[in-house]
Every structure is written in structure tokens, then in C-alpha cells.
C-alpha positions as a printed Julia matrix, in Angstrom:
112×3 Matrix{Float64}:
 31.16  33.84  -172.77
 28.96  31.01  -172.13
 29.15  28.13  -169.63
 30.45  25.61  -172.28
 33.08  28.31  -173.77
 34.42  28.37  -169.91
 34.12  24.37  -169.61
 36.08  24.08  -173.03
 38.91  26.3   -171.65
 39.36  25.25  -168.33
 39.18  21.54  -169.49
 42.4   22.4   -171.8
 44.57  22.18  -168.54
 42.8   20.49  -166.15
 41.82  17.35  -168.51
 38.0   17.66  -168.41
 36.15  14.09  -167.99
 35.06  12.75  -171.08
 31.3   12.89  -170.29
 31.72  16.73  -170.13
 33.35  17.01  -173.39
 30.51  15.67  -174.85
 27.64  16.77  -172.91
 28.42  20.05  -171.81
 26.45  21.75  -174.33
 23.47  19.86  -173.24
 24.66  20.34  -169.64
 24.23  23.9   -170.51
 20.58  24.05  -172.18
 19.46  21.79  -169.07
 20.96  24.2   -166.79
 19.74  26.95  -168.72
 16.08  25.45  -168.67
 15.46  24.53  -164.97
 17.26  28.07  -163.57
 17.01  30.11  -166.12
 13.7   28.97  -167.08
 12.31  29.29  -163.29
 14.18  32.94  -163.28
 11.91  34.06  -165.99
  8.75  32.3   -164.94
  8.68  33.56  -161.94
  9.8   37.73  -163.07
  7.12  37.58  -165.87
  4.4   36.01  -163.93
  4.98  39.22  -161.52
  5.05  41.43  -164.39
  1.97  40.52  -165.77
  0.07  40.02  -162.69
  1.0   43.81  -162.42
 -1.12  44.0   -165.69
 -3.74  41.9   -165.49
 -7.29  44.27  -164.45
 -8.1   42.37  -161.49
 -8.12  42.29  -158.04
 -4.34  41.66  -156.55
 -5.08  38.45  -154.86
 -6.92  37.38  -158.28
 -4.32  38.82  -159.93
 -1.84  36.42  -158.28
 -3.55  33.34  -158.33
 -4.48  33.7   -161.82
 -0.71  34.23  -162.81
  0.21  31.24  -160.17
 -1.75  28.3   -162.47
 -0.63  30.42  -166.0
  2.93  30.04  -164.46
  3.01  26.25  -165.38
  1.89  26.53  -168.64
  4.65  29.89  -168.89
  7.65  27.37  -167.43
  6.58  24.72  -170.17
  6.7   27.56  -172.73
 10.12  28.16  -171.34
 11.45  25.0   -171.11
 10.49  24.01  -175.02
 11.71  27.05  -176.39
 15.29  26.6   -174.7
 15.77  23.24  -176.5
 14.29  24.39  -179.87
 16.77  27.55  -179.83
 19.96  26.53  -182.37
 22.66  28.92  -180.13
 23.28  28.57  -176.49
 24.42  32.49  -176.85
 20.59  33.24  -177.82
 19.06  31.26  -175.11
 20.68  32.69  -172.26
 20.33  36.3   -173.55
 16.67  35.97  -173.94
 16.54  34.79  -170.71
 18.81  37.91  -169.27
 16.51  40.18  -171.72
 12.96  38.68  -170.7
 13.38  38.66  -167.15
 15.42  42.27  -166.86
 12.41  44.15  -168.74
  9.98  41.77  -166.87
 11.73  43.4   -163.07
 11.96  46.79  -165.09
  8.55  46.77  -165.98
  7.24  45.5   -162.27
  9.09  47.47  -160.67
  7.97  50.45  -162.68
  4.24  49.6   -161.9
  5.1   48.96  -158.47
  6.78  52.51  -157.99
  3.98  54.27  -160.11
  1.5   52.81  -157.9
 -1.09  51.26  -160.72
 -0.28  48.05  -159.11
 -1.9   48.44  -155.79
């Protein structure tokens, strides 16, 4: 259930303001953009710092300036999606194999 399914019903009884009747869904994508966005930014920048062959501290600082460029990436894609649904489960999927995936180097020790 997304944010604007849970809007729409609670707004049934509780006479939701007009403004959020008609901007909840882009409530939603700019929610879904700045948090969701950062969320994912910030889990795949990890992730592929894991990858990257170079020093750590390289490693990091390289994926710190690609980050901005990543969160733009983000950002655009969320408003050129058609379905709220898709957008936030791309999200959920992208940064749960991101922490999988660092978290697996980070056990395995190839990222030290």
C-alpha cells in the first residue's frame, strides 16, 4: 500500500484538505525522491566503493563526488517512473541488494 493509497483512505473520514487531494501523489514522488533517493545513494555508493580496485580511502572519496551525480540519477528517474508502486519498490530492491551485497564483501573480507 503506498503513501497516497493510505492518504486516500484516511482522508475518507477525517476530510483530507483539499491541497492533499490533489497533490498527494506528487507529495509522494517528492517524498520518495529526497528520502528514498538519499537511502539509495548513500547504500549503493557503499556497495560499490566495496567494488571499486582501489585503495579504501580512494575508494571512498571516489564514490563521495560519483554520489552527486548517483542522487541526480535518482532523483530523475523517480519523476520519469509512470507508478508510484514501481518507484518505491526499486528503491526497497536497489538499496536491500546494495546492504546485501556490502555487507557480504564486508563479512568475506575482500573489502579491507
Amino acid at each position: 500500500m503506498t503513501l497516497l493509497t493510505s492518504l486516500r483512505q484516511r482522508c475518507t473520514w477525517l476530510q483530507c484538505p483539499p491541497f492533499m487531494q490533489r497533490h498527494g501523489t506528487l507529495i509522494n514522488r517528492i517524498l520518495a525522491a529526497a528520502l528514498g533517493g538519499y537511502l539509495l545513494t548513500n547504500t549503493l555508493a557503499v556497495f560499490i566503493a566495496f567494488l571499486l580496485p582501489l585503495p579504501r580511502a580512494h575508494a571512498v572519496a571516489v564514490m563521495m563526488l560519483a554520489s552527486f551525480a548517483l542522487y541526480a540519477a535518482v532523483i530523475i528517474r523517480v519523476f520519469a517512473l509512470h507508478s508510484l508502486r514501481r518507484v518505491w519498490r526499486e528503491i526497497g530492491l536497489l538499496s536491500l541488494t546494495s546492504v546485501l551485497g556490502s555487507t557480504a564483501f564486508h563479512l568475506l573480507g575482500n573489502g579491507a
